[in-house]
N, C-alpha and C positions, 0 to 999 in steps of 0.2 A: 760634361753631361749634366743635365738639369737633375732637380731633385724634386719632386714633389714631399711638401710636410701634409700630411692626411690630421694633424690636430692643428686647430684654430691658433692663429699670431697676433696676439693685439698688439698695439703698441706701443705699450709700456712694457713691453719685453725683447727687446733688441738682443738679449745676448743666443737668441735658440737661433741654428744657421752653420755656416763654416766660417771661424774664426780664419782670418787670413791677414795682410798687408796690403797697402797700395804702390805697388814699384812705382817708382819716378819718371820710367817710360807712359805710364799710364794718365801722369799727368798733364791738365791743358795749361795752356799760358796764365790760368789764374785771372782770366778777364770775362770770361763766358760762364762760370758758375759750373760748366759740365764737364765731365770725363769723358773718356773716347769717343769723339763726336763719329755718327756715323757708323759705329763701332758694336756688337755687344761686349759680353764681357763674361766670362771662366773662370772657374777656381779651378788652380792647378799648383798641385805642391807647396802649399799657404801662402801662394799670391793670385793677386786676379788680371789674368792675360787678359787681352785683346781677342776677339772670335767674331766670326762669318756674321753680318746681322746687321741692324740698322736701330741701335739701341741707344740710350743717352742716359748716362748715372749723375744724377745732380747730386750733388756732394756740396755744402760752404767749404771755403775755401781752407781753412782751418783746420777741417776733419780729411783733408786731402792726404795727408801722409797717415793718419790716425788708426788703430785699429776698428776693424768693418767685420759685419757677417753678412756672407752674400748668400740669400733663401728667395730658390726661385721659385714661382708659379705658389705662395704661401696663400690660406686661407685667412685673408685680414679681418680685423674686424675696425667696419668705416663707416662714419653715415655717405660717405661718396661710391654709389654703387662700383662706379670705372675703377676706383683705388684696391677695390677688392678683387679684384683680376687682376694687375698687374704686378709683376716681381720689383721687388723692394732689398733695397742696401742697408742695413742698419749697423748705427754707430755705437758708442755707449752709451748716448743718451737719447738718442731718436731712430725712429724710419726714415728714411726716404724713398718715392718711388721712380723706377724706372719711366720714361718716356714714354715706352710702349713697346708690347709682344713680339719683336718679330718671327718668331718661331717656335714653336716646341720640342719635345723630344720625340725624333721620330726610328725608325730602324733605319739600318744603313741597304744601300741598294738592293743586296742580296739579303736581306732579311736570315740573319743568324742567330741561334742558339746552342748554348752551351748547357747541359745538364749532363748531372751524376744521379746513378739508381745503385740501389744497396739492398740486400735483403736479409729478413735471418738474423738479426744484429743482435734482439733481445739479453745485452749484460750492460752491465755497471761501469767492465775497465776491462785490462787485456787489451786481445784482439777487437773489439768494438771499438774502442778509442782511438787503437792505430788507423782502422778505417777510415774513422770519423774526422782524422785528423789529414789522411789521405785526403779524404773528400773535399774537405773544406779548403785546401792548398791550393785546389783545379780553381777554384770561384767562379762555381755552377751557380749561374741564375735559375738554375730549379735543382729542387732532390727529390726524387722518386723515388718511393721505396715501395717494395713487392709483396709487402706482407710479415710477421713474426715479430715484433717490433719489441713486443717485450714476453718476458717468458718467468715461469715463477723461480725456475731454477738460474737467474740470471745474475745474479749476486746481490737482489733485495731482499732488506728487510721484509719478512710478514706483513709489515703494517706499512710499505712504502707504499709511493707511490710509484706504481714503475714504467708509468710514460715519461715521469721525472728524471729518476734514476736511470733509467735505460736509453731513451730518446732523447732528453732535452739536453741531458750532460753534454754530447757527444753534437745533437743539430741543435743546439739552442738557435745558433746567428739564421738558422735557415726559416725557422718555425716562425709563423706570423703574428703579430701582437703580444710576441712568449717574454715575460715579465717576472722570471724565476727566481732562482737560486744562484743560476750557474750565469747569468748575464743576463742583456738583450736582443730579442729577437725584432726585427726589421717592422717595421707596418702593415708594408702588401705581402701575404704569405708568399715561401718557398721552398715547403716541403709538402710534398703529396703524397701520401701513404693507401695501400689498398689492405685492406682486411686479410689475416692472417687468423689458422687455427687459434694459437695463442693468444692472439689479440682478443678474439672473443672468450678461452677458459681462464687464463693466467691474467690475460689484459686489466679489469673485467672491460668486456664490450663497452658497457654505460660509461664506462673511466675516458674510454676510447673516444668516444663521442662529444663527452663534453671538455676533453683536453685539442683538439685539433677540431679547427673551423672550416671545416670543406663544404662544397656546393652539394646541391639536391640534398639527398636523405642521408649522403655520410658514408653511405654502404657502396653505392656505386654512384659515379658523377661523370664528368666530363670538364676539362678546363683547355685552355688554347694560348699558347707562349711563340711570339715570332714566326714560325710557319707548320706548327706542329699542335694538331690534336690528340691530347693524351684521355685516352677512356680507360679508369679505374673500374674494378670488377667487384664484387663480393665471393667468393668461388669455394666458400664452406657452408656446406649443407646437407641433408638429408636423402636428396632423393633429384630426382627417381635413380633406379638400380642401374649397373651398369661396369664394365671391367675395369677396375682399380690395380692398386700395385701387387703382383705376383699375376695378374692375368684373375682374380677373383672377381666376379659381381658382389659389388657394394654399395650401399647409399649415397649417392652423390659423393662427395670424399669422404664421407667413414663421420659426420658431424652425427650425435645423439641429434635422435627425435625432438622436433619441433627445435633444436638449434642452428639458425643459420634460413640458409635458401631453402625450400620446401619441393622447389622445381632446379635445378640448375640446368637442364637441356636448354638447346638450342631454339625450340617456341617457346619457350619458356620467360617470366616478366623481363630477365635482364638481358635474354636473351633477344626478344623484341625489340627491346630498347637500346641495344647495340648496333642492330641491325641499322635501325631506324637512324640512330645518330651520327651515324658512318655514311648512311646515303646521303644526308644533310650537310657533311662538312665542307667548308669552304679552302681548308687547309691542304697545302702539296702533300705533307705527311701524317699519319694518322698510327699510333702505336698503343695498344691494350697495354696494360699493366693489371694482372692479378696475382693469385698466391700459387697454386695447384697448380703444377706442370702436368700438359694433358700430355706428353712426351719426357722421358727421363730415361739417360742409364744409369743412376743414382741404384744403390744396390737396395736403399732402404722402402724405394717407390717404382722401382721399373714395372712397367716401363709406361706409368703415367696414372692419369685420370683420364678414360675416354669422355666420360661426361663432360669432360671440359673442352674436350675438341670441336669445337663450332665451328662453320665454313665461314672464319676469320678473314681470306683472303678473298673469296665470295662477294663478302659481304662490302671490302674495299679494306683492308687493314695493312698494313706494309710489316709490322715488327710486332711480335709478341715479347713481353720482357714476367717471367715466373720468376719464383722463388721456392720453397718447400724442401725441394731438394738440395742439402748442402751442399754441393758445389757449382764448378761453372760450366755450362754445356751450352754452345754450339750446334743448335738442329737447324736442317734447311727439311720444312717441313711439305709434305705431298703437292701440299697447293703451291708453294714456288714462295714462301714468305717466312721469315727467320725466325726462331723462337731461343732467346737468350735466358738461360737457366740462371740465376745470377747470386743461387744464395751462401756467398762467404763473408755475409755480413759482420760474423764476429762470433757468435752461439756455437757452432762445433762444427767440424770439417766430417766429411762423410765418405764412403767408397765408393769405385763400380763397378759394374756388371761384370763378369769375366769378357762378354760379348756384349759390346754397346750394341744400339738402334742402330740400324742401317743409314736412317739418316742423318746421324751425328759425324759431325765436320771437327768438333772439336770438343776437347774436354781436359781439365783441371780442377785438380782437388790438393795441390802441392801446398795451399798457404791461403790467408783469408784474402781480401781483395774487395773490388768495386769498378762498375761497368764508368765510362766517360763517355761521353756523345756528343759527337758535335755535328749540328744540323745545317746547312744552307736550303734556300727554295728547292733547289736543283741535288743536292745531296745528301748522304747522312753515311757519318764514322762511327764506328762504336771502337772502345780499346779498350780491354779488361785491365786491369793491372791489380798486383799483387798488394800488400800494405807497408812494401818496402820501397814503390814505386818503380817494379819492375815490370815492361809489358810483356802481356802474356799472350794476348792477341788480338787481333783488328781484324775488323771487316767494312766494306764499302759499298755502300748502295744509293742509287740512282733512281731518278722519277720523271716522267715527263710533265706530270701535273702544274700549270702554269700557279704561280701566286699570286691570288686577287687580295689577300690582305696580311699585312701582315701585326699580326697581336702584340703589341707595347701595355708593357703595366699590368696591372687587371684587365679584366673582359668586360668591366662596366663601360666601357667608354672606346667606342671603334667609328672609324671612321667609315660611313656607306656611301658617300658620295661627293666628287671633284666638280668643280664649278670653274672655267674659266674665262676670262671678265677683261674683254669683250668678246663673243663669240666670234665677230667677225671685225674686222679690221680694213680700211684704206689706208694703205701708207704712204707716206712720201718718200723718198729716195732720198739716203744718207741720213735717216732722220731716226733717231734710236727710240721707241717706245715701250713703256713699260705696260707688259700684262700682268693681272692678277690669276693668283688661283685660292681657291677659298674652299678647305674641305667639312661637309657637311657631317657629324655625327649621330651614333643610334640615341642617343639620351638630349636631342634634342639640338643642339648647340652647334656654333660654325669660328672656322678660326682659318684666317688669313696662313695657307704653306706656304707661299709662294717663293720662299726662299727655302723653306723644305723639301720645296719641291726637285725631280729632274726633268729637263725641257730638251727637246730636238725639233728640229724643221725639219719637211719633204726633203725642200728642194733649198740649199743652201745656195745656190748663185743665185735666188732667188730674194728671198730673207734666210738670218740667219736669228740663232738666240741662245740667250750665255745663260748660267748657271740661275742668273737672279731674274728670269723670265724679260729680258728685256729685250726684246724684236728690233732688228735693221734690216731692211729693205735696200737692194743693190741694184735690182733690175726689174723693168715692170715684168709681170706677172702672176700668178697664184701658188703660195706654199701653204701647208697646214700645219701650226704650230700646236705641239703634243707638251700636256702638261702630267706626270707621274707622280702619283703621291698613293705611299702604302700600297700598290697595286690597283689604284683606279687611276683613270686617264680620263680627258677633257682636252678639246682643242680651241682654235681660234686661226681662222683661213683668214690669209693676212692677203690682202690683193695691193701689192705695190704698183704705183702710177705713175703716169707721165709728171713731169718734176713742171710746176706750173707756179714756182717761189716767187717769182718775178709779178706777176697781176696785182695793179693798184687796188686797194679799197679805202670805201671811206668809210668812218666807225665812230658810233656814238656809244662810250661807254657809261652804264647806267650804275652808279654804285650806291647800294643802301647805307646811309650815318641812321637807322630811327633808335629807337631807346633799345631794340634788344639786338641790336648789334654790340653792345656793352656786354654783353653776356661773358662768363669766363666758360672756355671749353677745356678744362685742365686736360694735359699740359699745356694745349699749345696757346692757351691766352686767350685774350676777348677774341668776338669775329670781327668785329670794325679792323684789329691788328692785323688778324690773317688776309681779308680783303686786301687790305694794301699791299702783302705781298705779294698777294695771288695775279691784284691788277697789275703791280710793276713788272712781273714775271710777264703776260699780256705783252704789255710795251713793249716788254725785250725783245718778243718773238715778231713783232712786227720788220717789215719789208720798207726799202727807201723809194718813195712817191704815196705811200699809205697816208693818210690824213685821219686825227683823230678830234673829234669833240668831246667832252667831260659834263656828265650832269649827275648829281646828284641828290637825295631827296630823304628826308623824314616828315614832317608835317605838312613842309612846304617843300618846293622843288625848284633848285637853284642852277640853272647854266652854269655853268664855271668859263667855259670859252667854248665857241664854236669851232667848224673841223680849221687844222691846222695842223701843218709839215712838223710843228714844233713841240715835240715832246715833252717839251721840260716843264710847259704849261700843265700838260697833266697829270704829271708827277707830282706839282706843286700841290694842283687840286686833290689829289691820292692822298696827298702826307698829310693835308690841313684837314683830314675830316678828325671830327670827334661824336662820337654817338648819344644822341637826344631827341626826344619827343616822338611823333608817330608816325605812320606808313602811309605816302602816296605814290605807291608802285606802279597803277595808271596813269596815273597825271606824268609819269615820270619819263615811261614808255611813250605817250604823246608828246613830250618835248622834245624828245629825240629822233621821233621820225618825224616833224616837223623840222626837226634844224637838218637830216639829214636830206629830206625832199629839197627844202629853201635855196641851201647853199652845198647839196653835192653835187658832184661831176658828174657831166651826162657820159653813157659809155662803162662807169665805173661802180663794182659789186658796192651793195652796201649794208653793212650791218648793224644792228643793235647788239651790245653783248651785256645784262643785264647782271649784278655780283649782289648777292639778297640770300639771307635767310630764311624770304619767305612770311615771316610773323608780320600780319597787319595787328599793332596795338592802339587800333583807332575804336574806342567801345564808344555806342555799341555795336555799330559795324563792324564785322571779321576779327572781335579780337580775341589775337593769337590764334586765329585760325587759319591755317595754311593754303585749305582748298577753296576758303575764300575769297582769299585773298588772293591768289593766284587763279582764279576764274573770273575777278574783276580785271585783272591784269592782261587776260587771253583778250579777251572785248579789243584790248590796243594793240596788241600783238597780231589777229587778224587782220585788223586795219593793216600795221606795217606790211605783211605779207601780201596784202591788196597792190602794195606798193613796190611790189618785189624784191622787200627788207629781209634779209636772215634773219632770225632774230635767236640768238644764242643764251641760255642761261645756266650761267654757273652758280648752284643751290651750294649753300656753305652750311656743313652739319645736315646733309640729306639724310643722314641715315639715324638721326634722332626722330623724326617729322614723318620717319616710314618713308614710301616710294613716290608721296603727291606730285614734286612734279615731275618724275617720267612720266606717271601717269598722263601727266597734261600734255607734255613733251609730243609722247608719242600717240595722241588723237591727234597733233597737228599731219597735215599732207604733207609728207616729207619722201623720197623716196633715192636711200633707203630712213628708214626711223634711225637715228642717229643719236644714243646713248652714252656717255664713260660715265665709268666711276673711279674717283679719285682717293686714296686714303691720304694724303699730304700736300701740304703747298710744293712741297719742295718735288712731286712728281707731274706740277701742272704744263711745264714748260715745253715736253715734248708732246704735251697734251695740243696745246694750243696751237701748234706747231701743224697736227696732222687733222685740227681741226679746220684751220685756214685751206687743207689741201683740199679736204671734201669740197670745202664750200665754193672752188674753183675750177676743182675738176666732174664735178657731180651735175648732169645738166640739168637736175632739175633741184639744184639746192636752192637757186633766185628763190626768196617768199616763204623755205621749208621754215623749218624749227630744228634746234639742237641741244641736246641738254650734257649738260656734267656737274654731278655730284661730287662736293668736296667734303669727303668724312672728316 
C-alpha cells in the first residue's frame, strides 16, 4: 500500500520513510543502473517486493544491497517541478527518484470499509481501556464515537485535561495530527466524535473544539470513507418541548437554556441541513451518528427523545448509530431502518425496562463493549462484542444503491471524471494495443489509472483487453472497450479490420537533430535519444517490399539516402544524429516529398512521417514558438497532401507545448481525424503498427494527416 507523507521531504533528509532491505531477487545484473525494470516496487515486512506496475528504481550500483527508505507519492522539495511528483528511494546519504507514477492508491473493486463506533467511554482506565484496546486490535480505518467522551466523574484530575485523559489515552493512534503524552496520532484524522451532554458540561465544549479537528462548525458535519457517508449530529439542546424519558415533555433533551441547539425539531437548522445532505449524497450508504436515542428500553431514558426522531429514513438514511443510553440495543425502527444504541463505552453499564420497545430486536447490558462494521458497496455487518472479545450480535444489511465513487484518504481530493485515450480505435488483427485511461480530479489535477484501472470488452471474439488496458482484435468487427476507475467509466469502440499487413509503401522519414532536441526530459533523457528510439521502433514495424528514405534537418537539411529496400541505411542515419543549430521543418517536409514524388513507385501509398519537437530556434522567426513553426510546416504538408502523401507527425514532449499540434493535426481533411497519444517510447510499436493499418484500410487516408504525441 502506498503512503502518503502530508509534511514536506527535502533532501537532505533521507532517513523519514520505511526503513527496509534490498533482497537479491530484486536485483539487476548491475549493468543498467536500475532495479526491477518494468516492475514497481512494496514494502512488505522490511523488504521491498516486486508489485503490478511499470516502475524503475535507479539505485548506483553500490547502494544496491544497502539500507533504503522507500516514501511514496512525498512532498519534495526541488527546483525540478517533475521531481516533486514523483516517489523517491532514499539511501543514507541521498534521494533518488522513481521513473515514474504508474499508479496510485486506489480502493479495491468493491470498495471496503472497516470502522469501530464507541460511545459513553468518558474515564481514565478500567473498562475504557479494555474497549479502547478492543478497538484498536479490529484496525478500523475510522472510530466513530456517539457522544459522552469525557465526563467530570471519569477519574480526572480537577485541573486535567479530559479529552487527554479520557480520549486520547485510549484513541491516541486514531486521532489526527494528536502529538501528546500518550504517543502519535496519524496525519489524516480517524476519529469522528458527535457531541455529547458531557461533552458540552464536564467537556468544557471550547476544550472540545479546539482538541479535535472536524469539518464545518464542529457541532454537526458530514465526512465520506470508501462507500459510506457518515452525518454527525449535535442533539443537545433546549427546545422546543416535546416527550422525553418517562413519557414527560421536555426541552429538547433536558440541556439548560441557551445550551446546546435552541431548535432541534426536524425544520429545524440541522435538521435542514440533514435533509439536504442526504438528498445530495453520492454514497450507496449513508449512517447519522448522534448522542440522544430518540428510541431506548434503557430504564434511565425510556423510552427516548421524540424530538430526536426525524423521518431519517424519509429523508434517505440507512442506520442510525446513538449513544446516552448505557447500553446496547437493537431497534428496527417504524420506517424499516436500524437504530444501534451503542453506549458501553466504558463510563457505567445501565438497566431495562421491565417491558422493552416493541421494536427492539435486541438488547445487552451484560458487560462493556463496541460496535465493528464492516461495509462493501453492496453491504454492511455490524457485530457488537463485548471487551473480552466476545460476539454478542450481528446483523446484515443490504442496498441496491449502485457506487459512483468511491472516498480514499480525505475528501480533498476525488476523483469526478474517466477519460479514455483514444475514444475510438481501428485495429488490426492480432495486433495488441495499448489504451489509456487518465482520471480527472475535483482540486483540479489528472493522473494516468490506467493500470488502476478495470477493463472488459462487449464482445470478446471480437477484441479482447487484459487488466493493463491493452486491446487485441481477433475478428473484424465492432466491440466497446469499458474503462472502471472508482466507479466512473469511459470507453473506447475498437473497430477491428480487415488485415491489409502485406501493402507496400514508400516512406520518407523526416527526423529533427536542431539544438533543442538536446534538451533533457528527465528521466527519460534528451529527445534527439528518444527519437532514435522511437524511429528504430518505426523500422521494426515496417513490412517486406516497404522502401524507406532518411532526411534530416536543423539549420540545414540533409538527405541521408533516398527510398531503399535497405534498412540498415537508416539506422545508420538514426544513430549518427547529434543535436545542433536551428529549425528547417519546411524546407525539410519539401525534400521529402520531393524525393518521394521523384523516385516513388507508381501504384504504391506514400508517406511522410515527420519525429520533431516542434521548437523552430531560428530568431527571429518562430523562435521556440511551436504554432509557428508548425503553421510554416502545414504550407509543405498541404502541398504533399496535393500529392496524395500521408503525412504523419509524431510530436515528442506534446504534452509540454499544450495540444498545438492536434490542434493542426486535426484542421487537416482527414477522415476519420486521427489522434494517439502516447506516454512512452517503449509503447510506440503497436502504435505504429495500427497506424500503418488506417492508412491502408481508410479510403480516404491518400493526402489526410495523422498525429501522435509522445509524452
Amino acid at each position: 500500500m502506498r503512503r502518503t507523507n502530508s509534511i514536506e521531504i527535502k533532501v537532505n533528509a533521507p532517513s523519514k520513510g520505511l526503513q527496509t532491505r534490498l533482497p537479491p531477487d530484486l536485483q539487476d545484473d548491475g549493468k543498467s543502473q536500475y532495479l526491477t525494470v518494468a516492475e514497481n516496487v512494496r514494502a512488505e515486512r522490511g523488504e521491498l517486493k516486486a508489485a503490478p506496475g511499470y516502475e524503475r528504481v535507479h539505485l548506483p550500483n553500490e547502494q544496491l544491497d544497502g539500507q533504503v527508505n522507500l516514501i511514496h507519492q512525498p512532498n519534495l522539495t526541488s527546483s525540478d517541478a517533475e521531481i516533486q511528483n514523483q516517489p523517491v528511494v532514499g539511501t543514507e546519504g541521498s534521494l533518488y527518484s522513481m521513473a515514474k507514477r504508474a499508479r496510485t492508491l486506489v480502493c479495491p473493486a468493491d470498495c471496503t470499509l472497516r470502522f469501530a463506533a464507541v460511545s459513553d467511554s468518558g474515564r481514565v482506565d478500567g473498562a475504557a481501556a479494555d474497549v479502547g484496546k478492543l478497538v484498536r486490535g479490529w484496525g478500523p480505518e475510522l472510530v466513530v464515537h456517539a457522544g459522552d467522551l469525557a465526563y467530570s466523574a471519569g477519574g480526572t484530575a480537577a485541573d486535567d485535561d479530559k479529552y487527554e485523559t479520557q480520549v486520547a489515552k485510549h484513541y491516541y493512534w486514531a486521532i489526527g495530527g494528536y502529538r501528546g503524552q500518550y504517543g502519535t496520532g496519524p496525519d489524516i484524522n480517524g476519529f469522528f466524535p458527535a457531541l455529547g451532554n458531557h461533552d458540552y458540561t464536564d467537556g468544557p465544549l471550547s476544550r472540545f473544539l479546539t482538541f479535535f479537528n472536524l469539518p464545518n462548525n464542529e457541532r454537526w458535519y458530514t465526512i465520506k470513507r470508501g462507500p459510506v457517508q457518515f452525518f454527525f449530529i449535535d442533539s443537545y439542546g433546549y427546545g422546543p418541548s416535546a416527550p422525553g424519558p418517562g413519557g414527560n415533555n421536555i426541552g429538547g433533551t433536558g440541556a439548560a437554556a441557551g445550551v446546546g441547539s435552541a431548535d432541534l425539531s426536524s425544520t429545524g437548522p440541522q435538521g435542514q441541513w440533514l435533509q439536504a445532505q442526504l438528498a445530495a449524497s453520492d454514497c450507496p450508504w449513508r449512517i447519522v451518528v448522534f448522542h440522544h436515542s430518540p428510541q431506548t428500553s434503557e430504564s434511565g431514558y425510556y423510552p427516548g427523545y421524540e424530538v430526536m426522531n426525524w423521518p431519517f429514513a424519509q429523508w434517505g438514511a440507512d442506520l442510525l448509530i446513538t449513544g446516552h443510553a448505557h447500553v446496547y440495543e437493537r431497534i428496527l425502527r417504524a420506517d424499516g431502518i436500524p437504530q444501534l444504541t451503542i453506549g458501553l463505552g466504558g463510563q457505567s453499564v445501565r438497566n431495562f425496562v421491565a417491558t422493552p420497545l416493541p421494536q427492539s430486536q435486541f438488547r445487552y447490558n451484560g458487560d462493556y463493549g463496541a460496535l465493528l462494521v464492516d461495509v462493501s458497496s453492496t453491504s454492511l455487518t455490524t457485530k457488537f462484542y463485548s471487551r473480552a472479545g466476545t460476539l454478542i450480535d450481528t446483523m446484515t444489511r443490504t442496498t441496491a444503491r449502485p457506487l459512483s465513487v468511491c472516498y480514499t484518504g480525505t475528501i480533498s481530493k476525488q476523483a469526478t471524471q474517466l477519460e479514455v485515450i483514444p475514444p475510438t480505435l481501428s485495429l488490426p488483427q492480432d495486433v495488441p494495443f495499448p489504451l489509456t485511461a487518465t482520471a480527472k480530479f475535483n482540486d483540479g489535477t489528472a493522473l494516468n489509472v490506467t493500470a488502476g484501472s478495470s477493463w472488459t470488452s462487449s464482445n470478446t471474439s471480437i477484441a479482447t483487453v487484459d487488466s493493463s488496458g491493452v486491446v487485441t482484435g481477433f475478428s473484424t468487427g465492432v466491440s466497446t472497450v469499458t474503462a472502471n476507475y472508482q466507479g466512473f467509466t469511459d470507453t473506447c469502440v475498437v473497430t477491428v479490420l480487415p488485415d491489409c499487413a502485406d501493402e507496400k509503401h514508400d516512406i520518407a522519414l523526416v527526423l529533427d537533430r536542431s539544438g533543442s532536441m538536446a534538451w533533457m526530459n528527465p528521466p527519460q533523457g534528451t529527445r534527439v535519444d528518444r527519437l532514435k528510439i522511437a524511429a528504430n521502433l518505426f523500422l521494426d514495424s515496417l513490412k517486406e517490399g516497404d522502401e524507406v528514405a532518411t532526411v534530416s534537418f536543423a539549420s540545414e537539411v540533409k538527405l541521408h539516402h533516398g527510398l531503399t529496400s535497405d534498412y540498415s541505411q537508416s539506422q545508420t542515419a538514426i544513430n549518427s544524429l547529434s543535436a545542433f543549430g536551428g529549425t528547417a521543418i519546411p524546407e525539410a517536409v519539401a525534400t521529402a516529398r520531393e524525393e518521394l514524388l521523384k523516385n516513388g513507385r507508381t501504384g504504391v501509398r506514400k508517406l511522410i512521417v515527420l519525429f520533431t519537437d516542434g521548437l523552430a530556434n531560428i530568431s527571429p522567426f518562430c523562435n521556440y514558438d511551436v504554432d509557428c513553426a508548425m503553421a510554416a510546416a502545414t504550407v509543405e504538408f498541404n502541398g504533399a497532401k496535393d500529392n496524395g502523401i500521408t503525412c504523419i507527425v509524431v510530436a515528442l514532449d506534446v504534452a509540454i507545448y499544450g495540444l498545438n499540434y492536434e490542434d493542426i493535426i486535426r484542421g487537416w481533411p482527414t477522415c476519420p481525424s486521427l489522434y494517439y497519444s502516447v506516454v512512452d517510447t517503449g509503447d510506440l510499436g503497436p502504435v505504429f503498427v495500427v497506424l500503418r493499418n488506417n492508412v491502408c484500410v481508410n479510403p480516404c487516408s491518400s493526402g489526410s494527416g495523422i498525429g501522435l504525441g509522445l509524452i
